[in-house]
C-alpha positions as CSV (number, residue, x, y, z in Angstrom):
1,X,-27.5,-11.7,11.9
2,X,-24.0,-11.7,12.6
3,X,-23.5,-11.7,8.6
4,X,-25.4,-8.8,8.5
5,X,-23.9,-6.8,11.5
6,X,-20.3,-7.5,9.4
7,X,-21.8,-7.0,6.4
8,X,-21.1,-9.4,4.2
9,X,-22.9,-12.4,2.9
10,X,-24.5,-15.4,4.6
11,X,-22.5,-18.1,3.0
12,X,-19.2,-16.2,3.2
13,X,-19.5,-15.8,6.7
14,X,-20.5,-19.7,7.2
15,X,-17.5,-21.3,5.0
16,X,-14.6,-18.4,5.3
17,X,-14.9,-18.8,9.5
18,X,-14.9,-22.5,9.2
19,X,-18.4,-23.2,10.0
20,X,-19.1,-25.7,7.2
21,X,-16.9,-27.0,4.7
22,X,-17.2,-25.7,1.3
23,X,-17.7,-28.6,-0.5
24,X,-20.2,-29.4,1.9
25,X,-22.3,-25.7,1.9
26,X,-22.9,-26.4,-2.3
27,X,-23.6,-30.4,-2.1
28,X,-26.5,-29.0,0.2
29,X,-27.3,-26.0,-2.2
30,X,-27.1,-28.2,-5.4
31,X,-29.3,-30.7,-3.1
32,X,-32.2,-27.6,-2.3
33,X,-31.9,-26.8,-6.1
34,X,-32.4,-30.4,-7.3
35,X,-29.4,-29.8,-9.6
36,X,-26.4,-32.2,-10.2
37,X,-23.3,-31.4,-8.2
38,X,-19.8,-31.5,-10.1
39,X,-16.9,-32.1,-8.0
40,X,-14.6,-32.5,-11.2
41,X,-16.5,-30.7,-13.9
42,X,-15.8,-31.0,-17.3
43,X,-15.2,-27.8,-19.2
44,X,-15.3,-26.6,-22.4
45,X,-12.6,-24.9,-24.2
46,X,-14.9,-21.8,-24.3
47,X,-14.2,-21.2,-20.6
48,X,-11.9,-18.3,-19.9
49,X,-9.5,-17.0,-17.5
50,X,-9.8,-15.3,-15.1
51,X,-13.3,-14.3,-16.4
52,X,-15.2,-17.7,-15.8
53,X,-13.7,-17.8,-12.1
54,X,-14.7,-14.6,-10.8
55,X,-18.2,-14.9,-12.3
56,X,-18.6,-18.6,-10.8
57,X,-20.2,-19.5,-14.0
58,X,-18.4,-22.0,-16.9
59,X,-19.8,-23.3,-20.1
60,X,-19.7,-27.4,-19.5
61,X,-17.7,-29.8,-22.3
62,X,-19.9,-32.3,-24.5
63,X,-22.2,-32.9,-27.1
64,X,-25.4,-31.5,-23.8
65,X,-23.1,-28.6,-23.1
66,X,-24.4,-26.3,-20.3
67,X,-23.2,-24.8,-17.6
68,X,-21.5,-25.0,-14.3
69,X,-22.5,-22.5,-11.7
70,X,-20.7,-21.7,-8.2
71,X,-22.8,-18.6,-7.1
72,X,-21.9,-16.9,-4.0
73,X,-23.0,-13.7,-2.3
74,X,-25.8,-11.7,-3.7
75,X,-26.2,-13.7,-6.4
76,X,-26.6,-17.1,-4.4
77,X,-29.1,-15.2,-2.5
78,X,-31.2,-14.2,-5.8
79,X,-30.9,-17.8,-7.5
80,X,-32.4,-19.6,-4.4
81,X,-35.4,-16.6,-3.9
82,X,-36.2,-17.6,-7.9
83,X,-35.1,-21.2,-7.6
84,X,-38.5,-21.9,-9.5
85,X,-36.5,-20.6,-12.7
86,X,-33.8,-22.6,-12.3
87,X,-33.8,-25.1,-15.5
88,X,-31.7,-28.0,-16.4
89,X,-28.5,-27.9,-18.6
90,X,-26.7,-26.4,-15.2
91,X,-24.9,-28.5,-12.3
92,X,-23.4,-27.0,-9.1
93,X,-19.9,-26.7,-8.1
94,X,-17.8,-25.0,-4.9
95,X,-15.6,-21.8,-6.2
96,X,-12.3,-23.4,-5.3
97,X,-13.5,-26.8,-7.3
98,X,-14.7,-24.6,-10.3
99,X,-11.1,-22.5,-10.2
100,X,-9.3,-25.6,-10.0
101,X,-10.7,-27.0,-12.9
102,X,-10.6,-24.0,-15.1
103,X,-6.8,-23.6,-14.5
104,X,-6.5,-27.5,-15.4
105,X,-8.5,-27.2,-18.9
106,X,-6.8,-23.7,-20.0
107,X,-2.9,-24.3,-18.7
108,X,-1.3,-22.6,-21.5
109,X,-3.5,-19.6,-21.6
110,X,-3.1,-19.1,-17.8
111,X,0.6,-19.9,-18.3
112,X,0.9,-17.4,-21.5
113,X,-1.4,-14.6,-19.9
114,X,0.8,-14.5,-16.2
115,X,4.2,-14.7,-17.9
116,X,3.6,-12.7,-20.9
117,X,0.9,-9.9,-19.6
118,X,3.2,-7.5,-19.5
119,X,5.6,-7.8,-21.9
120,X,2.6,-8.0,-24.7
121,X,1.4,-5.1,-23.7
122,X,4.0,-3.1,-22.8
123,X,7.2,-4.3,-23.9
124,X,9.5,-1.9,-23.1
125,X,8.7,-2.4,-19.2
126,X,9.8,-5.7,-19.1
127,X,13.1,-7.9,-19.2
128,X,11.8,-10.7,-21.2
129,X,13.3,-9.0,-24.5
130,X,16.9,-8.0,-22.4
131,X,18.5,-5.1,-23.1
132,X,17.7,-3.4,-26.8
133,X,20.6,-3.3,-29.8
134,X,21.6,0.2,-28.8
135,X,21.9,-0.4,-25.1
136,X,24.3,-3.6,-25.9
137,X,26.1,-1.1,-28.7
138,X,26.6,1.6,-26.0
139,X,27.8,-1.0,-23.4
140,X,30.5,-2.7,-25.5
141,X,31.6,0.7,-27.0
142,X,31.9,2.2,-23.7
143,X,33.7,-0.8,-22.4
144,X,36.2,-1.4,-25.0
145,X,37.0,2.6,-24.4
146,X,37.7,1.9,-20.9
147,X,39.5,-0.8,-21.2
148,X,42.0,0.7,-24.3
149,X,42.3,3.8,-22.0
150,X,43.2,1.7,-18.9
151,X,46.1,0.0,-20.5
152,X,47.5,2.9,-21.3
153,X,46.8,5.8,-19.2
154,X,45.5,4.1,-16.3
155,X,45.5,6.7,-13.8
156,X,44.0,9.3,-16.0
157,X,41.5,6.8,-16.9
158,X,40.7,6.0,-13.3
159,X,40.4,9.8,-12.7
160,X,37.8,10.6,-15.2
161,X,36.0,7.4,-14.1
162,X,36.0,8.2,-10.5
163,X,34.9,11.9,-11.7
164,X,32.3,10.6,-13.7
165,X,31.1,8.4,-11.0
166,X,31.5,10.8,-8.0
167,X,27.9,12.2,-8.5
168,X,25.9,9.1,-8.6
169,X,27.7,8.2,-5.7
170,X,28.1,11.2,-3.7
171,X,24.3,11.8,-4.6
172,X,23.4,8.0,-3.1
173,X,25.4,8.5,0.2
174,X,23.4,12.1,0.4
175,X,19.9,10.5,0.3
176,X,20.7,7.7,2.5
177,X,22.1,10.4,5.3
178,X,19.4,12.4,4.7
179,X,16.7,9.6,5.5
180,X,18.4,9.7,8.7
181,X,16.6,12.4,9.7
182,X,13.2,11.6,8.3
183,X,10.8,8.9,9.2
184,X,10.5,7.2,12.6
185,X,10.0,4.5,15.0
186,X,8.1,1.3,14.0
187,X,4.9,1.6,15.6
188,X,4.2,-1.0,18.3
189,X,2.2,-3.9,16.9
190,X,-0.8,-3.5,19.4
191,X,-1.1,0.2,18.5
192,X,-3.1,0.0,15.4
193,X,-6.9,1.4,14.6
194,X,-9.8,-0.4,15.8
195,X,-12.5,-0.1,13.0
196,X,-15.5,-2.0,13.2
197,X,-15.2,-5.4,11.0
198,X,-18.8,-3.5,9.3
199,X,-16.5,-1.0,7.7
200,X,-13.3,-3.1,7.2
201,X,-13.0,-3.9,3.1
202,X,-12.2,-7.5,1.8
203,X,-8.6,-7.9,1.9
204,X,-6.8,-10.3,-0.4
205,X,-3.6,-12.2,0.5
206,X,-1.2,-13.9,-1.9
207,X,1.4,-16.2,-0.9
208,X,3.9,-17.8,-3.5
209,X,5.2,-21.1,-1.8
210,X,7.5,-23.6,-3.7
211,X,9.2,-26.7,-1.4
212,X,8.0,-24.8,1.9
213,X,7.0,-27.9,3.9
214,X,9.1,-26.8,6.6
215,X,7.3,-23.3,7.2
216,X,3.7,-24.7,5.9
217,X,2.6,-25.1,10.0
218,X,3.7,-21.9,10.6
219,X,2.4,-19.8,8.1
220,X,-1.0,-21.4,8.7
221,X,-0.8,-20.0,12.2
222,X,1.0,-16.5,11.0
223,X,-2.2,-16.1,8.8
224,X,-4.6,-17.2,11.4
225,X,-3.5,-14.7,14.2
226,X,-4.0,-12.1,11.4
227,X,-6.8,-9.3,13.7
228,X,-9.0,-8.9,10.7
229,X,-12.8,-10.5,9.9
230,X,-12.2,-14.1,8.6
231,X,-15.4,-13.4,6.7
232,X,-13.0,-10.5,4.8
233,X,-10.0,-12.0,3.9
234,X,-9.4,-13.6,0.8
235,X,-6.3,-15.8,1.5
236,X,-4.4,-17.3,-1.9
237,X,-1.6,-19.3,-1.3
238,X,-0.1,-20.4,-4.7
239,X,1.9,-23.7,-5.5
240,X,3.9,-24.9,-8.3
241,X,2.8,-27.7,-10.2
242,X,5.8,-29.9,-9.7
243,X,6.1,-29.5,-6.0
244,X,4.5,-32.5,-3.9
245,X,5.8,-31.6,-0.6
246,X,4.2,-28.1,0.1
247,X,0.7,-30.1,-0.6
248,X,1.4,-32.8,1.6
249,X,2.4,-30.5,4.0
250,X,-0.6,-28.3,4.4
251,X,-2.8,-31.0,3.9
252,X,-1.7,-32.1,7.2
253,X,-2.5,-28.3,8.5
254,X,-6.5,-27.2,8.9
255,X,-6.9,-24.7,6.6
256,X,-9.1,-21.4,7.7
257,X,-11.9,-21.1,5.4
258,X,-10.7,-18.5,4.5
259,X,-7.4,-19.8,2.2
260,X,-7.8,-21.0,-0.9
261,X,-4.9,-23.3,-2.4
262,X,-4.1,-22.9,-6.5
263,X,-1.3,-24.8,-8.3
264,X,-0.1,-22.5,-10.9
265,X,0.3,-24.4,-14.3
266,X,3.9,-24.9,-15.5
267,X,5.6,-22.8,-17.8
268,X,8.1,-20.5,-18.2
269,X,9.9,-18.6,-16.9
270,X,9.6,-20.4,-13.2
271,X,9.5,-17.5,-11.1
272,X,8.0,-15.6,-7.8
273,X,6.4,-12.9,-9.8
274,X,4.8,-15.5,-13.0
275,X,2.8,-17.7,-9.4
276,X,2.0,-14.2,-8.2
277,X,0.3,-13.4,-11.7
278,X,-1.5,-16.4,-11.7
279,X,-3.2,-15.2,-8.3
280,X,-3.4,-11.2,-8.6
281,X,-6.8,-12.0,-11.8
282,X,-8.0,-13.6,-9.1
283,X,-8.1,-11.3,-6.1
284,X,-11.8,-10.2,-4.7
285,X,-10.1,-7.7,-2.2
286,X,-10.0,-4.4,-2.5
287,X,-6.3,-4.1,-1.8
288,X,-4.0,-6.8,-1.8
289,X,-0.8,-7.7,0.3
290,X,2.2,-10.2,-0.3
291,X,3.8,-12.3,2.0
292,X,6.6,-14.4,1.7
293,X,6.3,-18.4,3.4
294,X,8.6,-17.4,6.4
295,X,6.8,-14.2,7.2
296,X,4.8,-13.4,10.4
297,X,3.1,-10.1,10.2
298,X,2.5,-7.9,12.9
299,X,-1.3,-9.2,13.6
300,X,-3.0,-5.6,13.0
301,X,-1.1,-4.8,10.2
302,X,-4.1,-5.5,7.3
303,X,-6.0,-3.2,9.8
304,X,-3.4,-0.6,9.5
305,X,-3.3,-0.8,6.0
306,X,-6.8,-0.4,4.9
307,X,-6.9,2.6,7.7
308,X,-4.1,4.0,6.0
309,X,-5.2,3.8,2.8
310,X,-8.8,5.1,3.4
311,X,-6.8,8.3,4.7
312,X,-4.5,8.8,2.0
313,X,-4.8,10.3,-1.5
314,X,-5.7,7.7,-3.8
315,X,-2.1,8.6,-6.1
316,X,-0.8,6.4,-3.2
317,X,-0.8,2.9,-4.9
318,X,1.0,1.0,-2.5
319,X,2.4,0.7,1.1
320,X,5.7,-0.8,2.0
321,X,5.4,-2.6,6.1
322,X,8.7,-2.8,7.9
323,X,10.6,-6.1,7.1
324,X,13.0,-7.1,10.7
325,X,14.8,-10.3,10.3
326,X,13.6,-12.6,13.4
327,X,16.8,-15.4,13.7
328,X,19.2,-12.6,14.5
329,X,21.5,-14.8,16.7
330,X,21.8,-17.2,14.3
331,X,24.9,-16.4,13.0
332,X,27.1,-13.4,12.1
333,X,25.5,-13.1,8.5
334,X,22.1,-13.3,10.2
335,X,23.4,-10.8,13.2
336,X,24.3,-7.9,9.8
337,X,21.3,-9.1,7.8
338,X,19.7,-7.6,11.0
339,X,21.9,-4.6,10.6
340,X,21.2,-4.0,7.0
341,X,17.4,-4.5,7.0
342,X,17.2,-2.5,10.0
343,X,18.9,0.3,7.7
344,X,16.9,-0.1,4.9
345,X,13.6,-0.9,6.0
346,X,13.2,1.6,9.4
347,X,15.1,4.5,7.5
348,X,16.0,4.9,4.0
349,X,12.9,3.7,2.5
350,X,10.6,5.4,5.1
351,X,13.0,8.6,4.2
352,X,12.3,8.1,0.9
353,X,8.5,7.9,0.9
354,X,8.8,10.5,3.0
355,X,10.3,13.2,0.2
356,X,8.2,11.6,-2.7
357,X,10.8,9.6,-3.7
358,X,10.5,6.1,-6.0
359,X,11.1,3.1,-3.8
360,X,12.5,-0.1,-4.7
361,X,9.9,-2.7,-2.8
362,X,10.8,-5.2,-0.7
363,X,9.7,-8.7,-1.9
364,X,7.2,-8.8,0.8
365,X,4.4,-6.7,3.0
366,X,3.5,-4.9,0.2
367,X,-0.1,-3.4,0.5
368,X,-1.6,-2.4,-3.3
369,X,-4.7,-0.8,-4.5
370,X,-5.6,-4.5,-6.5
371,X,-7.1,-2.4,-8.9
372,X,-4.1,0.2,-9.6
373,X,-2.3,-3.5,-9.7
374,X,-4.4,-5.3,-12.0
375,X,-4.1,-1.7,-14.1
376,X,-0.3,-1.6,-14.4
377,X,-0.4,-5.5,-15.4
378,X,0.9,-6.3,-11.9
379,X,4.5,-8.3,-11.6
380,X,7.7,-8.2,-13.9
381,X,7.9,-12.7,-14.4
382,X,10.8,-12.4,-16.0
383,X,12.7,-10.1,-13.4
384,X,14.1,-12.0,-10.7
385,X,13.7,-8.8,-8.4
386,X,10.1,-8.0,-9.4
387,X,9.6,-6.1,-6.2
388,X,12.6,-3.2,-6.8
389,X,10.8,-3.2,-10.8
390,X,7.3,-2.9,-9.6
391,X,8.1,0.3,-7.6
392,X,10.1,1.7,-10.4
393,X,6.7,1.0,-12.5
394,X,4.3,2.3,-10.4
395,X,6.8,6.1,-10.0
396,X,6.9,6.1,-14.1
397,X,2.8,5.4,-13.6
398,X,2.2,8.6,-11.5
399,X,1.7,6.8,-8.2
400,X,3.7,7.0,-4.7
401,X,5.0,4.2,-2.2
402,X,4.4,5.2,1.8
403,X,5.9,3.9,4.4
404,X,3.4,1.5,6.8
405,X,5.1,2.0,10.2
406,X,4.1,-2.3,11.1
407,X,6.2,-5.1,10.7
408,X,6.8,-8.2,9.4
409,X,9.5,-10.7,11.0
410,X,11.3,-12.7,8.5
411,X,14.0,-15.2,8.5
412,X,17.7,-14.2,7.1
413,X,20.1,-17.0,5.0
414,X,22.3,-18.6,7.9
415,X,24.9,-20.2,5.6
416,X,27.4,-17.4,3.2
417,X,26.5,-20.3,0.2
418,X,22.7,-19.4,0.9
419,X,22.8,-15.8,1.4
420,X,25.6,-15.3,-1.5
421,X,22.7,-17.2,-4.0
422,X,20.0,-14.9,-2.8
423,X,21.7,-11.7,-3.1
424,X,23.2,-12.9,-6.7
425,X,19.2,-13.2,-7.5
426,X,18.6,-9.9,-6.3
427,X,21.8,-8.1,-7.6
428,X,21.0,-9.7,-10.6
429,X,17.2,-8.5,-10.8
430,X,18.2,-4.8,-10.0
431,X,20.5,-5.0,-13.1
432,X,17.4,-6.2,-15.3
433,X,15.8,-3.3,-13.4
434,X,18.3,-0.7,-14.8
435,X,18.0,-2.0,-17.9
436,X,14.7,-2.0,-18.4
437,X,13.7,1.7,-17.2
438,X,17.5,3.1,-19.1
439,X,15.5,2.1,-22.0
440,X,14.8,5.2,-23.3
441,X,15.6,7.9,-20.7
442,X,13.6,10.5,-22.3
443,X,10.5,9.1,-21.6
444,X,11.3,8.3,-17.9
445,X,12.4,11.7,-17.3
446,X,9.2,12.5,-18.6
447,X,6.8,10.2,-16.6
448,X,8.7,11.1,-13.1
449,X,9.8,15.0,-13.2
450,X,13.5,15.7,-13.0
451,X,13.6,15.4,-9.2
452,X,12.2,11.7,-9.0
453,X,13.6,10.5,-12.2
454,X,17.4,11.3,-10.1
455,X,16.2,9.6,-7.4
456,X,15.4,6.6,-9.4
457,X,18.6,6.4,-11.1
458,X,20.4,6.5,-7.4
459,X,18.3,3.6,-6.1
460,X,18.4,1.6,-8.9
461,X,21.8,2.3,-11.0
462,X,23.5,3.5,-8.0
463,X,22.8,0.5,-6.1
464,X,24.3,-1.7,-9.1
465,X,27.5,0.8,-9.6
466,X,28.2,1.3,-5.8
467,X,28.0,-2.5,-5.3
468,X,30.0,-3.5,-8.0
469,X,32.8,-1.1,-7.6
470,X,33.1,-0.8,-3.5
471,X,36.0,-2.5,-3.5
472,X,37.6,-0.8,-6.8
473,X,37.4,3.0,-5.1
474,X,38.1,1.9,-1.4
475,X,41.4,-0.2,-2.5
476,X,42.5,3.2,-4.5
477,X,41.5,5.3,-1.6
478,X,43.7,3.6,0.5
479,X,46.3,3.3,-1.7
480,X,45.8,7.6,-2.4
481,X,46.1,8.0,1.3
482,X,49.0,5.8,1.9
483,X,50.7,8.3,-0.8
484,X,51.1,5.8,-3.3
485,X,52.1,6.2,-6.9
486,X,49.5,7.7,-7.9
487,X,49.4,11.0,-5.6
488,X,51.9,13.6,-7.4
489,X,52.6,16.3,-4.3
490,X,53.3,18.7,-7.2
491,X,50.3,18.2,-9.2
492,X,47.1,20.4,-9.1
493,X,45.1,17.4,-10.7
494,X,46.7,15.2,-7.8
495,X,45.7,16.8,-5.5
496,X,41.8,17.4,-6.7
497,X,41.8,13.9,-7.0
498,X,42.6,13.5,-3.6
499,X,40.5,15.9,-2.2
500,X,37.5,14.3,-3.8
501,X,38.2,11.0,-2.7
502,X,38.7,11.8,0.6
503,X,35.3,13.7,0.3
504,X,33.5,10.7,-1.4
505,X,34.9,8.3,1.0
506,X,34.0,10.1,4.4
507,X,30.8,10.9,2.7
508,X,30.7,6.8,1.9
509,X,31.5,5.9,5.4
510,X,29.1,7.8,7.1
511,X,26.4,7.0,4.9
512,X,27.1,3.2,5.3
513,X,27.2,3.9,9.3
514,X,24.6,6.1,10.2
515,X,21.7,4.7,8.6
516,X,22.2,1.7,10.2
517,X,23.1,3.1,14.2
518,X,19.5,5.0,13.1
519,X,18.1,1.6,12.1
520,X,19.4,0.2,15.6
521,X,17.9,2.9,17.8
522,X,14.7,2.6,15.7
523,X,14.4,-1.6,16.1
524,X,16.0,-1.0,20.0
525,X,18.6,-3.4,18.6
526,X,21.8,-1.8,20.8
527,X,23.0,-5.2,21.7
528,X,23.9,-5.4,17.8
529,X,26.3,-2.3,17.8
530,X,29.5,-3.6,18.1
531,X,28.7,-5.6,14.8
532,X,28.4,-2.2,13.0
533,X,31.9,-2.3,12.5
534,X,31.9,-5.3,10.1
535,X,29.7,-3.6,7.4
536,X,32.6,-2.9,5.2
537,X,33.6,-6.4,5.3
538,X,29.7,-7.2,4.7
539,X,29.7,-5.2,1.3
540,X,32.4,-7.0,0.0
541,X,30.7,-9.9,0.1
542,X,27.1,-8.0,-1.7
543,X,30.0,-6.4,-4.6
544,X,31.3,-10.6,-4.8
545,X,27.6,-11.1,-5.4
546,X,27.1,-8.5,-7.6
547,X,29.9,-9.6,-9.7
548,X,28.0,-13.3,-9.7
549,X,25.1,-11.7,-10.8
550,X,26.5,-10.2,-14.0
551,X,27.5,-13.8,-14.6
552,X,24.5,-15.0,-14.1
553,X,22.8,-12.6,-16.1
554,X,24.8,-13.1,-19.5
555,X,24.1,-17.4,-19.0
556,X,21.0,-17.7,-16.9
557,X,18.8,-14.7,-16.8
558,X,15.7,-15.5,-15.8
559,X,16.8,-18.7,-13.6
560,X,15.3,-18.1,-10.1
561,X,17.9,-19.1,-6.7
562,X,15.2,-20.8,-4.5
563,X,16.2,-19.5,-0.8
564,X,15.3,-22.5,1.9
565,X,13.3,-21.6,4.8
566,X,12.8,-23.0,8.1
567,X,16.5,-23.6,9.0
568,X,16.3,-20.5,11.9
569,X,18.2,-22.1,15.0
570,X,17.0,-18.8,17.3
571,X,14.0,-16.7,17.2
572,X,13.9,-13.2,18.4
573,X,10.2,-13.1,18.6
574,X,10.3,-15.7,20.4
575,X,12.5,-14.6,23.1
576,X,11.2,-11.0,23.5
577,X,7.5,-13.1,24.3
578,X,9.5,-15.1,27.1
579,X,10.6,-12.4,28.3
580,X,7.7,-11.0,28.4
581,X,6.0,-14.1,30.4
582,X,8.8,-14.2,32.7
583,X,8.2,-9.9,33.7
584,X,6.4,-10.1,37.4
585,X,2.6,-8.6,36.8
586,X,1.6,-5.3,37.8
587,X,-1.1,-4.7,40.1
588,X,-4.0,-2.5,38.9
């Protein structure tokens, strides 16, 4: 009955609440059908992936053949009404036992198929090929240009640069001051629709987790205070064969019925996005979130979602959720982490979505139509900042991004060494990002209209170019307001030049500070004002790592800078709940 009233099947509801065990629900059912139960079986090379998974049925190896079945749902229901059909050649195996072994007996194809998806079909959306023979032409003719005309007119050379430049950048600073004023709050977590579980779809979760035994507890218990039907959620948590301390770690955690743990084979290249692949052929909900190890979800936010969705047009392929770091007070990086995610998260991006703009996803929360996923091939393995790709992708695709006003705490690098890796990684995948999509500009400008295709290039090249030369243009502005040698009182061109800096740098400034004393009033972070004044020094550090990541690019593209989690010292969260316990009750 209570199956029924949540409408979904009668073994579901048993096994993905925890009332029986899986293994132990098909012993019994193999047991009722009098067939063989395979805990191991062995297949035959005919099985295929994803195919032989989500139809629970794979052809068995040996000179007998037949088949392994793992039924579930309606048709579990139908083979045990005409079990009197049921003939021999066939054995019984759980789902999870019959995924397991067909990604042991076809590791190369899985391996091939969720690195190489993409790129086979459409290779000029992914970085697996770098950049084409006329991009690298048009890069080494435009630098050996600037670096002839450097030498020997250097300030006419910075002028044109810096004239050439000032659009994308004055353009960038625009949009981020603009998404000032769009957007809003982060709703509270508790304020979130209450649909009955009948109408609620299956939701699928996918969680890449390399060395996470630190974290492994406290995902577990992250996923479990999740408000949505147990019997809905689809749970995937995806290991890398090499790693023997995430295993360990979560064997020592009960496990919700509800996860399902798959060890993606090895291959190349070793990557977030090629373990996501492995999992997105997979997925039985109708949409489809990711979360990172360290991330605790606001608990109605899969609620939110699927609300969200069943109200908006169905162009919308994804929803971004609000990423706030929770170890604020761990250090100073972790105190302007705060600050930046803060700006990003609770106002450019929501500005963004809210003018139609392309968005450059954050590598977690992400809600996604699975099927508009599955469509577009899913993730990028070969970028290192699939997330920033993917949105790109879905734009050139027809789709939108909206904002999902819920959030998801996660935790921030403590140590510069950490942090400086990370944002190398990510520097490094926006750069693959830019290089894939500058492709061939005419058929961008195409796919997104003139409007989106600008706003593209500013969050994507103008992210690279701002980063990389912040440094560059705020060392000449200083040096053009000091009245250096390079300001000529008498000259016209001088004083154009100056003009425009000082307009590009005020414009700079603000757009640097406002977003983020908007992020702070958003998040109710005040306390963190007074840190606000460090951003500049911040930035230096992301164009430092910027740099690195052009380094990195040209001698190890595809390698993948594994951030440690678990290390937090303090907990926001944490303290706003004591705080919470502490506040005398009110009478009612």
């Amino acid at each position: 009955m209570l199956a029924a009233l949540g409408r979904v099947s009668a073994d579901e509801f048993l096994i993905r609440n925890g009332w029986i065990d899986e293994t132990v629900f098909y012993r019994a059912l193999a047991a009722e059908l009098a067939l063989p139960f395979a805990s191991a079986p062995h297949l035959s090379r005919q099985t295929r992936f994803p195919e032989s998974i989500l139809t629970g049925v794979a052809p068995l190896a040996g000179p007998e053949g037949g088949f392994v079945i793992a039924p579930r749902g309606p048709v579990l229901s139908r083979l045990l009404q005409h079990r009197t059909l049921v003939r021999g050649g066939l054995a019984v195996t759980a789902p999870s036992l019959l995924a397991r072994a067909v990604l042991r007996h076809q590791p190369r194809r899985v391996a091939e198929r969720c690195a190489n998806e993409l790129p086979d079909h459409a290779p000029d959306l992914s970085s697996r090929d770098g950049a084409t023979g006329s991009q690298f032409a048009v890069l080494c003719a435009g630098a050996c240009l600037l670096s002839f005309s450097a030498g020997l007119i250097p300030s006419a050379t910075l002028a044109c640069l810096g004239a050439a430049l000032s659009p994308l950048f004055l353009g960038l600073a625009v949009l981020r001051l603009a998404a000032c004023f769009l957007g809003g709050p982060a709703r509270p977590a508790t304020d979130y629709p209450k649909r009955a579980d009948a109408g609620l779809p299956v939701y699928t979760i996918i969680i890449a987790l390399y060395r996470e035994k630190r974290v492994a507890r406290r995902l577990v218990a992250a996923l479990s205070r999740l408000d949505y039907p147990a019997a809905k959620l689809d749970i995937k948590l995806v290991l890398e064969a090499d790693d023997r301390e995430t295993p360990a770690a979560l064997a020592s955690v009960p496990l919700p019925g509800c996860v399902e743990v798959i060890v993606a084979p090895p291959g190349l290249p070793r990557t977030k996005p090629r373990a996501l692949n492995v999992a997105l052929p997979l997925a039985r909900g109708r949409f489809t979130v990711i979360y990172d190890a360290e991330d605790i979800p606001d608990p109605g936010q899969l609620r939110l979602a699927a609300d969200a969705f069943a109200r908006l047009p169905r162009d919308v392929a994804c929803l971004q959720a609000r990423l706030t770091i929770d170890n604020t007070d761990d250090s100073w990086l972790t105190r302007l982490f705060t600050i930046e995610y803060a700006a990003l998260f609770d106002v450019f991006n929501p500005g963004l979505a809210e003018i139609g703009g392309p968005i450059a996803l954050g590598g977690t929360s992400n809600h996604f139509r699975t099927e508009i996923l599955q469509q577009i091939h899913g993730w990028d393995a070969w970028n290192v900042t699939e997330d920033a790709d993917l949105g790109i992708r879905l734009a050139r695709s027809g789709y939108r991004v909206e904002d999902l006003p819920s959030s998801t705490l996660e935790e921030a690098p403590i140590t510069l060494n950490a942090w400086m890796r990370q944002r190398t990684r990510w520097m490094k995948g926006f750069v693959q990002t830019c290089t894939v999509h500058s492709r061939h500009p005419g058929t961008a400008l195409r796919q997104l209209g003139l409007w989106r295709f600008i706003g593209a290039v500013l969050v994507t090249l103008g992210t690279v170019l701002s980063a990389l030369l912040y440094p560059v243009f705020t060392g000449l502005f200083i040096l053009l307001w000091s009245g250096g040698a390079l300001i000529d009182p008498h000259s016209q061109g001088s004083r154009i030049l100056f003009s425009v800096s000082v307009t590009l740098f005020c414009t700079g400034a603000a757009a640097v500070f406002l977003p983020a004393i908007a992020g702070l009033k958003r998040r109710r972070l005040w306390r963190l004002l007074p840190w606000v004044a460090l951003l500049p020094v911040y930035y230096v550090l992301v164009s430092l790592a910027a740099w690195r990541s052009l380094w990195e690019l040209a001698v190890a593209p595809f390698r993948w800078n594994k951030t440690s989690h678990g290390l937090a010292r303090t907990s926001r969260a944490a303290r706003l709940r004591s705080k919470g316990r502490d506040r005398p009750a009110r009478g009612r």
